[in-house]
N, C-alpha and C positions, 0 to 999 in steps of 0.2 A: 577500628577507628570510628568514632560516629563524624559521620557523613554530615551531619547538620551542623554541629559545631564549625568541620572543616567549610562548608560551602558557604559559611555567613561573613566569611573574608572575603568574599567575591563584590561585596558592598562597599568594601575599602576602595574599589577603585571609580565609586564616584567622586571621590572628595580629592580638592586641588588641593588644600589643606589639610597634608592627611592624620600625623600627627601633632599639628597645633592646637593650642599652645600646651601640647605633652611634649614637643620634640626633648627638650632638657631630661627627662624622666627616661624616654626610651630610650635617648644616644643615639636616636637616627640621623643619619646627616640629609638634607636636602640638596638639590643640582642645585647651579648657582641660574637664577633665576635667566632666560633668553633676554638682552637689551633692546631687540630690534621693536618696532614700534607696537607692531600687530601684538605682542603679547605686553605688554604697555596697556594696551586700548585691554585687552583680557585681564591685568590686573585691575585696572580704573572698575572694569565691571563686577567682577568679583567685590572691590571694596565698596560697589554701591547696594550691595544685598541689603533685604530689609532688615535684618538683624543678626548680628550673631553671637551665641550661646556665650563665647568667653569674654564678650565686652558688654554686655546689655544686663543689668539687673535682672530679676524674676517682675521685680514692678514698672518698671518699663517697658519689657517685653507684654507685660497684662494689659497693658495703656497703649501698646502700638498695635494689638490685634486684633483690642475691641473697635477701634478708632475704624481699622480694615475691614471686622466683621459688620458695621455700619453699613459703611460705606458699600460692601458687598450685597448687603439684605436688598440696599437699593435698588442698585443695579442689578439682582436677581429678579426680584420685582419687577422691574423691565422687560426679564427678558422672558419671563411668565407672560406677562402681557400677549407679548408676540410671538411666542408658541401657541397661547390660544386664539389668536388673531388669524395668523397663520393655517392651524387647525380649521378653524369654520370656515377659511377661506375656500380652502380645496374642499373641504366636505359641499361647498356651494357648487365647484367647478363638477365633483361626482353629482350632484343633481342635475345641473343644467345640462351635463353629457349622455345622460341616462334623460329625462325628457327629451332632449333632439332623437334618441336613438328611437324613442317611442314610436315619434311621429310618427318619422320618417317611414320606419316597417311596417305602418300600421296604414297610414296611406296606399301604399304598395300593395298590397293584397287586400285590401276594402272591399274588392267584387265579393273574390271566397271568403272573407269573413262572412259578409251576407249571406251567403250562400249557405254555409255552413250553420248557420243561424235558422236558416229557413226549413230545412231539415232536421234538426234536433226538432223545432218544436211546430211542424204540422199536425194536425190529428190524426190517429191510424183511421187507416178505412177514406180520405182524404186528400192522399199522397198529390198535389200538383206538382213539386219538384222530384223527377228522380234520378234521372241522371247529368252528371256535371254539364258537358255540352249543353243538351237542351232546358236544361235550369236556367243558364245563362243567357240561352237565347230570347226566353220567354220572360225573362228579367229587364231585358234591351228592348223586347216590341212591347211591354205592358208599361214600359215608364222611362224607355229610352236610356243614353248613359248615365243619368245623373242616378238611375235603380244602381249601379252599380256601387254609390257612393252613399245611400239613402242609409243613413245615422253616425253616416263618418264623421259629420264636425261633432258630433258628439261624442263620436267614439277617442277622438284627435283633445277634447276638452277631459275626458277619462282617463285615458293615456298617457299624457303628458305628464299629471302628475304621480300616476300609478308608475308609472317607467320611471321616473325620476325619485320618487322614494325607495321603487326596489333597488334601484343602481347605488345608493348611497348608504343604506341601509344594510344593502351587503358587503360595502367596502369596510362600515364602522364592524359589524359584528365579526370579520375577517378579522380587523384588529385585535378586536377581546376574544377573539377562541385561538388566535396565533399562542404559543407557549414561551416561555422561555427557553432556549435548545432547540426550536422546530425551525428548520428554513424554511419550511412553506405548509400549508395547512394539508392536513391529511385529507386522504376524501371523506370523509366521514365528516370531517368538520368542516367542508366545505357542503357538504347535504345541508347540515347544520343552520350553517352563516343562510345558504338562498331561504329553506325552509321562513326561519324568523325573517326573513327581507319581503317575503312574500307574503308572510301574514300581517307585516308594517303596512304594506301597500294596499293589501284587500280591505283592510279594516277603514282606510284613510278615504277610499276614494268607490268603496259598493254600491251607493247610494245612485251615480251619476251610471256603472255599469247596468242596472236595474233600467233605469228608465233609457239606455242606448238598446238594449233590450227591443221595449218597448216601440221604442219608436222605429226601428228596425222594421219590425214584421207589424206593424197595424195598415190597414188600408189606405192607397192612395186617393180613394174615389171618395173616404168616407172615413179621415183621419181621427183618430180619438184625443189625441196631442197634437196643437200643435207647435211645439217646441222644448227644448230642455226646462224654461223656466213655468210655461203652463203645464208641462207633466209632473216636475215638482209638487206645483198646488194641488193639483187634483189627486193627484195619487193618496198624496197628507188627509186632504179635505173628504176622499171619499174611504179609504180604508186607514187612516190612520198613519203615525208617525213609522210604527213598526213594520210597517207594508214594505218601504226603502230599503230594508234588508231582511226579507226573505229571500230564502233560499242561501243568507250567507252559513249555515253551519258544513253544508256540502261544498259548498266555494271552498272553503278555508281546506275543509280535507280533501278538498283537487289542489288548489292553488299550493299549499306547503310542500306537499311532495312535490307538485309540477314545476314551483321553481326552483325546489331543492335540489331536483334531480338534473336540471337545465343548466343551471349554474355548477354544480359537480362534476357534469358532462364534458360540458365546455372547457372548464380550466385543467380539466384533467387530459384531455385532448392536446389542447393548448402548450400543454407543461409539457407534453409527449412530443410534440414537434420541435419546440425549442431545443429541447435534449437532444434528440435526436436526429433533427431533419433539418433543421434551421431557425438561430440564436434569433433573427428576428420575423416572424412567421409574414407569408404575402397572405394578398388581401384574399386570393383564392384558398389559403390553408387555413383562414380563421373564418369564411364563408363554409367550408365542408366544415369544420370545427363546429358553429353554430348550426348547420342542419343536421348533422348526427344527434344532438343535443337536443332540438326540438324533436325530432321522429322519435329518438328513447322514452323523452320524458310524456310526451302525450301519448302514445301506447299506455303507458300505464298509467296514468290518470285519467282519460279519456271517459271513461262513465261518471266520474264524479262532475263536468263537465256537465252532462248530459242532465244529471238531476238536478244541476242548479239551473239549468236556463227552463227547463220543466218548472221547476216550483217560481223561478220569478213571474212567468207567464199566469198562474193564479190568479182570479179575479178580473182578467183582461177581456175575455166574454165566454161564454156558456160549452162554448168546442172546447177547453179544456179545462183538464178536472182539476179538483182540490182534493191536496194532499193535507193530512193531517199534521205527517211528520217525515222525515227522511228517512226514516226505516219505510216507513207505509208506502212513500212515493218508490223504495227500492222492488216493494214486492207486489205494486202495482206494474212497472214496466215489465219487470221479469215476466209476472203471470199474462199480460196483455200480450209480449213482444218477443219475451226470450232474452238468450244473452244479444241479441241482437240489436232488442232495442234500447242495450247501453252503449253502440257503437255506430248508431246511425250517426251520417255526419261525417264520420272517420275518413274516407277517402279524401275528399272534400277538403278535410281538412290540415290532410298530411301535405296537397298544395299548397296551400296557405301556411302553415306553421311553417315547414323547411326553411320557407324564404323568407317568411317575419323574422324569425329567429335569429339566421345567419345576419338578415342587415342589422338586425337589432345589434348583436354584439361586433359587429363591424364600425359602427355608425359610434356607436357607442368608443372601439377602442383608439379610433381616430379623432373625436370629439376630447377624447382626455387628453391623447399626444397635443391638438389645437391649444387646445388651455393650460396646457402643461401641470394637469391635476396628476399625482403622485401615485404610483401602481403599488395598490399595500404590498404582495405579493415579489414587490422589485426594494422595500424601502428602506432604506441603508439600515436601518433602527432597529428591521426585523431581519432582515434576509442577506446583511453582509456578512463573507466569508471571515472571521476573526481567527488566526492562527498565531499562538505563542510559543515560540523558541528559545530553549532553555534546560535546566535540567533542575530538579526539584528542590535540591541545596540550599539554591540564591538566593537568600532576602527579596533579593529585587522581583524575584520570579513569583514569590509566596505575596506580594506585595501587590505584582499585575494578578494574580490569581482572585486575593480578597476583592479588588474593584472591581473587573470581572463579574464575579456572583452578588457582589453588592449591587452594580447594575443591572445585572440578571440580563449579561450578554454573551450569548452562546458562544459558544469555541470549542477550537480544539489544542490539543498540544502535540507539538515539534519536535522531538528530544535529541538535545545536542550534545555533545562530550563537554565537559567541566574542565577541561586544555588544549590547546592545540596540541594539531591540526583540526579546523573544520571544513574537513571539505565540502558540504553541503553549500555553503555559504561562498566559498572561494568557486562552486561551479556557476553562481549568480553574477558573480565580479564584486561581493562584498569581502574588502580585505579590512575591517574595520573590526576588533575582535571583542570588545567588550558584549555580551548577553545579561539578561535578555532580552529579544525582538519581538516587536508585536505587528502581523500584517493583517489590513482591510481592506479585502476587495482586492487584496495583490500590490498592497501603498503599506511598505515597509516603514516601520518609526521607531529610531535604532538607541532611542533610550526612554527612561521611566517617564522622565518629564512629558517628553514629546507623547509618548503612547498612551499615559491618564489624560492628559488634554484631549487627542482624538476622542478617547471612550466618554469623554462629559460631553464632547461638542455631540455624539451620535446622539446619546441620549438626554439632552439638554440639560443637562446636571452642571451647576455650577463646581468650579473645583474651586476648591479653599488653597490659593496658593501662599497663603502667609505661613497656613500649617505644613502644606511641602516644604517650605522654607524652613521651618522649625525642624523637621524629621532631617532633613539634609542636614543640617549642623546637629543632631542628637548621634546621627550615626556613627561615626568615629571614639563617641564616648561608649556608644553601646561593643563595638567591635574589639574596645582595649581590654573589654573584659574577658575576654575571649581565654581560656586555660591552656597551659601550655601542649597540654597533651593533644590539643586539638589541631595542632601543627605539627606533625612528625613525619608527614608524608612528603620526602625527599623532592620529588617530582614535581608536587604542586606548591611549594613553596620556590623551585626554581621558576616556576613556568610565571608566578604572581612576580617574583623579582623582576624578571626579562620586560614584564609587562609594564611596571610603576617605575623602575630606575632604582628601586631602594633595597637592600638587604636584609631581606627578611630571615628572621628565627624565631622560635621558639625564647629564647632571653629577653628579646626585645617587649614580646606583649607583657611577661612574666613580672617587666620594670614598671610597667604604664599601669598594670590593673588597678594599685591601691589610689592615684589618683582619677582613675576613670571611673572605680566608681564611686569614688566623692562627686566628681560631677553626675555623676547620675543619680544618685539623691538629692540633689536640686532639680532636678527634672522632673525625678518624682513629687517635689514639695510645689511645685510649679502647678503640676497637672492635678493634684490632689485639692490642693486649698485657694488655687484660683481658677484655674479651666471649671473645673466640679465644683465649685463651692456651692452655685445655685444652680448648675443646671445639669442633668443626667447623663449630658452627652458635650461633645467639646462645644459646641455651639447654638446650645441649646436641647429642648428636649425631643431634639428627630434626630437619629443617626445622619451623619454627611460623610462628605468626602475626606471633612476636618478628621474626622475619625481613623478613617482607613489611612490616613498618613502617618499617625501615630501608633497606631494600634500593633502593626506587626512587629515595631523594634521591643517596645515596652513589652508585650506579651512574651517575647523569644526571649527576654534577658531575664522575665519574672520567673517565668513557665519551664522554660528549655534549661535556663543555668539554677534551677532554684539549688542545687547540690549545690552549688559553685556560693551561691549567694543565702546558702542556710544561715541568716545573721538575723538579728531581731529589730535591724533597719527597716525590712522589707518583708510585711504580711500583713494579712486581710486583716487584723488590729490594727496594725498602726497606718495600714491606708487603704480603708473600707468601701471610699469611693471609686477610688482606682482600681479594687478588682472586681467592683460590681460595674464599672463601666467595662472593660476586658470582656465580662461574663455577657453583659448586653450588647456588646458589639460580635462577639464571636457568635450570638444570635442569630444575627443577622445575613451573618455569611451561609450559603449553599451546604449543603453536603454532596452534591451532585458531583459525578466525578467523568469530566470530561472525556472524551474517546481520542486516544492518542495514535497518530497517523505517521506514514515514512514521509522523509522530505523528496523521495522521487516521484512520490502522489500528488502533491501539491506546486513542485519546481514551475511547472507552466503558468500556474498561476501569477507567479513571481514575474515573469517575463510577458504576459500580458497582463498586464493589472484593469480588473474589472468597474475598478472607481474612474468616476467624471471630476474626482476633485481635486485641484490644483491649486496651490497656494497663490497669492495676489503678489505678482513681482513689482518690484519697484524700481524704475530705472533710476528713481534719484538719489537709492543709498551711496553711503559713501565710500564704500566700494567700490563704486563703478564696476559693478559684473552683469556683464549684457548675458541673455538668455543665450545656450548653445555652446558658451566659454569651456574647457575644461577648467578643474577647480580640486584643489585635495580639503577634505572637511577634516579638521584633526584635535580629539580632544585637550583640552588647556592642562586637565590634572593627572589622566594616565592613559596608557595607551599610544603616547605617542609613535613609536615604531611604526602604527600600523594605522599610516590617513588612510581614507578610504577616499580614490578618485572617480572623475564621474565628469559628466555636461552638465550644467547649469540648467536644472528646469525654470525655478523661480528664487527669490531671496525676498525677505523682508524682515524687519526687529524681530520678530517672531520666531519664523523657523526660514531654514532653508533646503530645498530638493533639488536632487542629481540623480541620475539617470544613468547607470552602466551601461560600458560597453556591451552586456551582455542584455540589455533591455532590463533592467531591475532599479524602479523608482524607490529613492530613500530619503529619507524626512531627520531632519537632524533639530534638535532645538539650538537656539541662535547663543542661550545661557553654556558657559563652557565648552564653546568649541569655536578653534580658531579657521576662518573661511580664508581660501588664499588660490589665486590666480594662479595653477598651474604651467610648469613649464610647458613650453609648445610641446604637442606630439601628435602624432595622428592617430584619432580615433574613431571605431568604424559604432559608434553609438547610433541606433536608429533612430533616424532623425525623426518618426512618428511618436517618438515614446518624451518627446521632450513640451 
């Protein structure tokens, strides 16, 4: 039996309409419609659809979607806007969190910065600083406390924007080295992201570290500078513009690794304690997090350190030498000092770093939570859990699969039996049987409608809903084609009966085929001479959404049934543009093939859902369903037998969500399914999950 033929029946049961207006041709008979009001309101809505295929010309339908795709560019346009509005926002709030984190750390240990400063660059043979204690003492009686602070507002005016570019700078390149399929950046490419973040920052702001330098170690009795804006000048006016960055080619290969390795440390630490020690880390686990971080990363960079504050010192007076070049100055220390004197300093400074470090990304992770700037590493876009339930068959499963990789959003897949029972589903408190399910973050949305919308809203992708509109009335013509042989399996033609109300055979499609697919050569004549007349793709010349709505019935009925449909209506002659669009869209699709997982791996997830997102209720539908209500959701065209009940998360025109007994949030679209007020009964739903 092929499997694909049979599983594309499984599409039959979106359409409330199943076989009209072929009923006549099949012989199928319909229930006689429910009178009560609620399915009244369900017809009224049904007959407000934008269009449908058996009353709307081909040129009417062309005139009502251009009219839509207008009107849609606009509003897309909009919403570009404020995605990138949005964007530079928070890339503002990562700046502004990363300068306060600067300060703040850099304030904090201002002695041992000095200190540390003061020791890299004494002359050998000259040593007045040597050890911490009496360095410091001799720091407080030669110039009192303010010696402690002597080039801090400098250091505080370097800083601030040095700390703020690398904070922001590593959140963007986090973004562009994230992949499609990664939940979270590998270490390597978290080396990466700091690496480039830190070479943004050095290049931006060396000029102003050079003269903190400076004015650091020059004499109090007998200042050379005095200030950021007179070292400027003079520095320019006496050695020139290129003076302001000496010594930066050693900078850059201390600084890349140092904050490559800083930043890799950290988040990798970081990631280690979430996992495993606690989902939201205290201020004590991301203070050790940040000093492991700073002790790793300055150990090994630490002499490159050493030759830049050596070569900036150049030309400052006649006690130190000039370097030609950074090779010369590496085998001048060595032959002078040994390896020793690539790690003067070091102690000194492993005070100082530890606790810079730690507050920095302290200050830092709390300044984001303040401003509520967006954690790449948390953001729904890159790092939501996406899991599809289903089994390979389904139209509809091959349909979330193409969007899927058309958006290039990682997943995995769920694989469920193609009849009842399912117990996976029934352990959640989902008695609602139609598949397939798509869940984010543990927020289940228990049909195609509803699960394309979520995947456009993550990824800001406008969805073409006039063309879902069009594919939902194409399908029943694509289905009648269907050969008989593709029905024979006893079991699954019972299990689709029990489901729809209707009696299904094998005679039945065998009656519909020759007008289904006369309709379906208007379909083709439709998409051929007006969707493509002028443009490559349904909507122009960029692949959309518009595509993927259409794309998988058209290609299964060209492709899949071409034996079935070997006639000289339908080929690359007689409709050239339709299989070079087919051939460009299937382009575009992945060949990636997702990693398929058990659903007892995943169940917890279902029952704590990791998403904040909750639909907007509205107390003043007309419904009247207060939040907390039991409620049965129940589809209008098939599946009745099986409402699926639940509590009232929220409702509105849109969609609506219910919440199981069992803790398991579900998202239903508001189109095709009738909401209704539940008989009383008590239910132990937890009242957190509502």
């Amino acid at each position: 039996m092929d499997d694909d033929l049979e599983g594309i029946v499984e599409g039959l049961l979106r359409m409330e309409s199943l076989f009209n207006p072929c009923a006549g041709a099949s012989g199928v008979q319909k229930e006689p419609p429910d009178p009560s009001p609620p399915h009244l309101v369900r017809s009224l809505e049904e007959n407000a659809r934008p269009f449908s295929l058996s009353c709307v010309s081909p040129t009417d339908f062309h005139i009502m979607t251009q009219s839509s795709t207008a009107a849609s560019v606009q509003h897309d346009d909009g919403k570009k806007k404020k995605k990138r509005y949005a964007a530079l926002l928070d890339s503002m709030k990562h700046f502004v969190a990363g300068g306060a984190a600067g300060a703040v750390s850099r304030t904090t240990v201002s002695p041992l910065e000095r200190l540390k400063i003061l020791y890299q660059v004494q002359p050998r043979g000259q040593e007045e600083y040597k050890t911490i204690r009496g360095s410091l003492t001799k720091m407080y009686r030669d110039e009192g406390w303010r010696g402690y602070f002597k080039g801090n507002g400098t250091n505080i005016v370097r800083i601030v924007p040095y700390s703020a570019a690398q904070f922001a700078a590593f959140e963007q390149f986090k973004k562009m080295l994230t992949k499609p399929g990664e939940k979270d950046l590998t270490p390597l490419n978290r080396l990466n992201a700091g690496a480039m973040a830190g070479i943004v920052s050095v290049v931006v702001t060396y000029p102003l570290d050079l003269i903190r330098t400076r004015l650091s170690v020059q004499s109090t009795t007998a200042p050379k500078y005095n200030g950021i804006a007179h070292a400027w000048k003079m520095i320019i006016k006496q050695e020139g513009v290129h003076a302001l960055f000496k010594g930066i080619t050693p900078t850059v290969m201390g600084v890349a690794p140092y904050v490559g390795l800083n930043f890799m440390t950290y988040e990798t630490l970081k990631a280690f304690v979430k996992t495993n020690m606690n989902p939201e880390p205290t201020t004590t686990q991301l203070l050790t997090c940040g000093g492991m971080a700073g002790a790793i990363a300055q150990t090994i960079t630490y002499p490159c350190d050493v030759l830049r504050r050596k070569m900036q010192m150049q030309g400052f007076n006649e006690s130190h030498p000039v370097y030609g070049s950074t090779w010369n100055a590496v085998r001048t220390v060595w032959a002078q000092e040994t390896w020793r004197g690539f790690y003067k300093g070091l102690i000194p400074n492993y005070l100082k770093v530890v606790p810079a470090i730690s507050i920095s990304f302290v200050t830092y992770e709390y300044c984001k939570k303040f401003l509520n700037a967006t954690d790449t590493n948390n953001n729904s876009s890159i790092m939501s859990q996406v899991l599809l339930f289903g089994y390979p068959e389904s139209p509809y499963f091959q349909k979330l699969k193409h969007f899927l990789s058309f958006l290039s959003v990682p997943y995995a897949i769920v694989p469920q039996p193609r009849m009842l029972p399912r117990p996976d589903f029934q352990s959640v408190g989902i008695t609602y049987r139609r598949i397939p399910l798509l869940a984010v973050d543990g927020e289940v949305y228990m049909d195609t409608v509803a699960a394309i919308d979520r995947l456009c809203e993550m990824k800001g992708v406008p969805n073409a809903k006039e063309f879902e509109s069009f594919a939902r009335e194409l399908f029943p013509i694509c289905a009648g084609l269907l050969p008989a042989a593709a029905l024979s399996d006893e079991a699954f033609l019972k299990d689709r009966s029990e489901l729809t109300g209707y009696k299904w055979s094998p005679q039945t499609f065998t009656a519909g085929r020759p007008k289904a697919f006369s309709k379906f050569l208007v379909v083709l004549d439709i998409i051929e001479n007006q969707f493509l007349s002028k443009n490559r793709f349904l909507k122009g010349e960029e692949c959309s959404t518009a595509d993927l709505h259409v794309f998988h019935l058209t290609s299964w009925v060209i492709r899949t049934l071409r034996n079935t449909l070997a006639t000289p209506e339908v080929t690359p002659e007689t409709h050239p543009k339709l299989h070079r669009w087919m051939d460009d869209v299937a382009k575009k699709l992945s060949n990636n093939k997702p990693k398929q997982i058990q659903f007892q791996d995943i169940r917890s997830s279902l029952l704590s859902p990791n998403s904040t997102k909750t639909p907007a209720h509205h107390d003043a539908e007309p419904l009247q369903l207060k939040r907390g209500e039991e409620i049965t959701v129940t589809p209008t065209d098939s599946g009745r037998n099986h409402p699926q009940k639940g509590k009232l998360v929220a409702i509105n025109p849109v969609e609506v969500c219910l919440v199981t007994k069992e803790g398991a949030r579900l998202h239903f679209s508001r189109h095709n399914y009738d909401v209704k007020r539940a008989p009383e009964a008590k239910s132990s739903t937890p009242a957190s999950k509502l």
